[in-house]
Every structure is written in C-alpha cells, then in structure tokens.
C-alpha positions as CSV (number, residue, x, y, z in Angstrom):
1,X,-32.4,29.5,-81.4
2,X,-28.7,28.5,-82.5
3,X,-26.6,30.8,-84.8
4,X,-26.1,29.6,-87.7
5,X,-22.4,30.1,-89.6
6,X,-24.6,33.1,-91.9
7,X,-25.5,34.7,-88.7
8,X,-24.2,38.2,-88.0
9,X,-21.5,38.9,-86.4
10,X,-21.5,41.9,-83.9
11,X,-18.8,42.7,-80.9
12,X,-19.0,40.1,-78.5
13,X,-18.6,42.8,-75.5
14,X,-22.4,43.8,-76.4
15,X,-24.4,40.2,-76.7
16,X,-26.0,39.9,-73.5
17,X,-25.7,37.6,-70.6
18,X,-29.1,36.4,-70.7
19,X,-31.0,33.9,-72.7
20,X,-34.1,35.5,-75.5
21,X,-36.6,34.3,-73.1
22,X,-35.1,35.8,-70.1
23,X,-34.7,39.0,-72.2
24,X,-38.2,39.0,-73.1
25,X,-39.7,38.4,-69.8
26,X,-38.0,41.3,-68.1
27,X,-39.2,43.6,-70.9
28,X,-42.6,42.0,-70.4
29,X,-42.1,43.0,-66.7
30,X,-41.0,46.8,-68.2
31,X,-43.8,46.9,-69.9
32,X,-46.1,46.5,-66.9
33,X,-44.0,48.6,-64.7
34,X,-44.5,51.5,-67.4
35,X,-47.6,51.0,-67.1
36,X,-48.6,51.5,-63.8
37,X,-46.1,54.1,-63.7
38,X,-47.8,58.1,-62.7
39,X,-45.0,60.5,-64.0
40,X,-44.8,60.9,-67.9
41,X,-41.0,60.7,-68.4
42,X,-40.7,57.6,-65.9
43,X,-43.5,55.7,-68.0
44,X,-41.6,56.9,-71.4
45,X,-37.6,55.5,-70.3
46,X,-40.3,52.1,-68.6
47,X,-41.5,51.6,-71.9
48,X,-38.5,52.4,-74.3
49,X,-36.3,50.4,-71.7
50,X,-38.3,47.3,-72.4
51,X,-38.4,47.9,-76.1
52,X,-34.2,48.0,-75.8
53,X,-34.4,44.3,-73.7
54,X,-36.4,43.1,-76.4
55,X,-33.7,44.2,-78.9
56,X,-31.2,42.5,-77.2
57,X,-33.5,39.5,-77.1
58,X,-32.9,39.6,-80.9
59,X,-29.4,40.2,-80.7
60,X,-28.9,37.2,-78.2
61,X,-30.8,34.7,-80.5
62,X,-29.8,35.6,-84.2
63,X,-26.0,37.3,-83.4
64,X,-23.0,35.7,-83.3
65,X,-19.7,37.2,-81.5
66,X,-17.1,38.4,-83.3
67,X,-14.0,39.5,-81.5
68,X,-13.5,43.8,-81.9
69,X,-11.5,46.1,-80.2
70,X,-13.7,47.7,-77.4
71,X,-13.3,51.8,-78.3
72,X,-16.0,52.1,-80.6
73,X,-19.3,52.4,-79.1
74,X,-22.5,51.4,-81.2
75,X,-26.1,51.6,-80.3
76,X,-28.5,48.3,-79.8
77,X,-30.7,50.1,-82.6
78,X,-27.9,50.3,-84.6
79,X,-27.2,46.7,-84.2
80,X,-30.4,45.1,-84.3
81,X,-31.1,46.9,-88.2
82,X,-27.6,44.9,-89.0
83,X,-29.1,41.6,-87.2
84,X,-32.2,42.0,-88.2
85,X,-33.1,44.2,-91.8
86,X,-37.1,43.4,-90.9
87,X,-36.9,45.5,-87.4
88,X,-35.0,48.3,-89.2
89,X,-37.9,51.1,-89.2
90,X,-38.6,49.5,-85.5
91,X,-34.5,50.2,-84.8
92,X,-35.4,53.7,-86.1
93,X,-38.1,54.9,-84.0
94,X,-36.8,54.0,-81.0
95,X,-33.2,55.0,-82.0
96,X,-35.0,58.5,-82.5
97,X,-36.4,58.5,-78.9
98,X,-33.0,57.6,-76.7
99,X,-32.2,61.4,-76.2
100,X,-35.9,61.6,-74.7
101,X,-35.3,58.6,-72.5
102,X,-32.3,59.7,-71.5
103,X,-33.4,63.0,-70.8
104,X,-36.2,61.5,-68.4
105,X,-34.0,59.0,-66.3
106,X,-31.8,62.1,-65.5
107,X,-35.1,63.7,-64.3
108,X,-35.8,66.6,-66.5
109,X,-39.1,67.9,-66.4
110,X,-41.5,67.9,-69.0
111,X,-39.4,66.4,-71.3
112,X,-42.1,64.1,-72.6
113,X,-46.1,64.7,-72.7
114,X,-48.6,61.8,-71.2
115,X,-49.2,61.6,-75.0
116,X,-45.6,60.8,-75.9
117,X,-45.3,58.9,-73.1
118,X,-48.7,56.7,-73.9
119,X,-47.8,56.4,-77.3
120,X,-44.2,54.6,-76.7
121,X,-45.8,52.5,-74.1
122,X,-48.0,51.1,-77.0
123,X,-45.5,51.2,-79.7
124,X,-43.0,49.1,-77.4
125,X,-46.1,46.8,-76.5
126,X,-46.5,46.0,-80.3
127,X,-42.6,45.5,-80.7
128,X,-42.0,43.4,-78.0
129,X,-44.8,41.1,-79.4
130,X,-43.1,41.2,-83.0
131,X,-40.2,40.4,-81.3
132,X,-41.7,37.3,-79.7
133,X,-43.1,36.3,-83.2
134,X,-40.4,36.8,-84.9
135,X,-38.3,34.4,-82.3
136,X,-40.9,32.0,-82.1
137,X,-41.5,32.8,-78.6
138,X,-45.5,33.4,-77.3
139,X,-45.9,35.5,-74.5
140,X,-48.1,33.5,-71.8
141,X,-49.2,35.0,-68.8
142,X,-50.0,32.9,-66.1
143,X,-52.9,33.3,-62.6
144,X,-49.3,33.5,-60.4
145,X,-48.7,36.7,-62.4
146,X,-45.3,35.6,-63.7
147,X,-44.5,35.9,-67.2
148,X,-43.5,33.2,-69.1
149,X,-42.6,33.2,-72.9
150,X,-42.8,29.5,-74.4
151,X,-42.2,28.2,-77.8
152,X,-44.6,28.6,-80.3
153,X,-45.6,25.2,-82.2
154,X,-48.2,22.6,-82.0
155,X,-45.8,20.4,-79.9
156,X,-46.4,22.9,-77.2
157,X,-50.2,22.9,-77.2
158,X,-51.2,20.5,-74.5
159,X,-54.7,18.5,-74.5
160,X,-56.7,19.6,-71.8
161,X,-56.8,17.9,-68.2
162,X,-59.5,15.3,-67.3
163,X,-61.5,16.7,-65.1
164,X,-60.6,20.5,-65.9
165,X,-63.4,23.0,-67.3
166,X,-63.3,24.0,-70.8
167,X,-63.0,27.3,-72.0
C-alpha cells in the first residue's frame, strides 16, 4: 500500500526493511513457533514477538519517514497508536506486556503462567489477523506449509481448475 502525503510520519531509523507481507509472514511463522513451544515464558516472548512484526507490518504500509535525530528512543506500540488510532487499545495491551517478554527472553523463571502465556498466544493470533484485514492482506496457508499472505479482493479469487475436485 503506498503512503499517501496525509500519512504519518515517524523516524525513518525505525520503518523496517521488509515489505507488510514479509512482515506478516514471519509473525505468522512466530505464531506457530509459539505454539509448539513447551516452556511458558518462551511461548509468551514467541507470541508477543509476532504480535510486534505485525506492528511493524503496519508501520511499513501506512508510515512515512520523516528525518529525526536518532537519541530519542520510542516504542513500536507507541508508534503504531500514532499510525494507526484503530489499534490503539491493541498498542496498549501488548505495550503493557514488554517488561514480561523481556523478562522471559533473559530467562527468568516463572515470570509468566501457561495461562498468561496461552492467553497472549491467542490475543496475538487475533491481532495479527486484524492486522491482515486491516491491510487488505488474507493469510493463506498452503499443503507446502509456507505461509503466504495475498491480497484480499475478487481479482484474486481464481475459478477453479478443469479437472480439479470441488470443495
């Protein structure tokens, strides 16, 4: 999706390198490593992790760069609420679970219950699909395994094969 003139600006040191549909299919791939993953606070920084790429998917399609002095350092979360006012409350839960991620990558025990840890697994699920609606972007998984978001729209629907079984 191209920015528009109206699009917001943030520091052009923070867009990321990748394209939205990159962005998304690695947080897809989060989201499956999470959840095959055994120990609670691994599975909670899987999950919030792919909940951050999806973020930045955001960032990457509806920001524009705008040249800053480097010193300041802001949180995605904090971004994405400026980029995007609908995700704010979605910028807000998982703003409030960084310290707990954090906490987990550096391998402090207990940090998070399977609960906690099951619950942000679902809550990113659910954002990361938003995220694809809201960039007109359909998650489609395919028999190889590899995930591939496509663009949502009738020109994308494809009339079945000759020959191929119908659903």
């Amino acid at each position: 999706m191209p920015t528009s003139p109206q699009a917001p600006t943030v520091p052009a040191h923070v867009l990321p390198h990748r394209t939205p549909a990159q962005l998304l299919v690695v947080a897809r791939a989060g989201l499956a490593e999470a959840a095959r993953t055994r120990p609670d606070g691994l599975r909670y920084a899987a999950a919030h992790l792919a909940a951050l790429r999806a973020a930045a998917a955001v960032l990457a399609a509806r920001a524009r760069p705008a040249p800053t002095r480097r010193h300041r350092i802001t949180s995605v979360w904090v971004l994405l609420a400026a980029v995007a006012p609908e995700l704010d409350e979605w910028a807000a839960y998982f703003a409030a679970g960084a310290s707990k991620r954090a906490a987990a990558e550096a391998g402090i025990p207990r940090v998070v219950t399977a609960r906690e840890a099951d619950d942000l697994l679902r809550a990113a699920e659910e954002f990361v699909t938003v995220v694809e609606t809201a960039l007109g972007l359909a998650y489609q998984p395919t028999l190889d395994g590899v995930h591939r978001p496509s663009r949502l729209g009738l020109s994308d629907v494809a009339p079945p094969r000759s020959g191929a079984a119908a659903a």
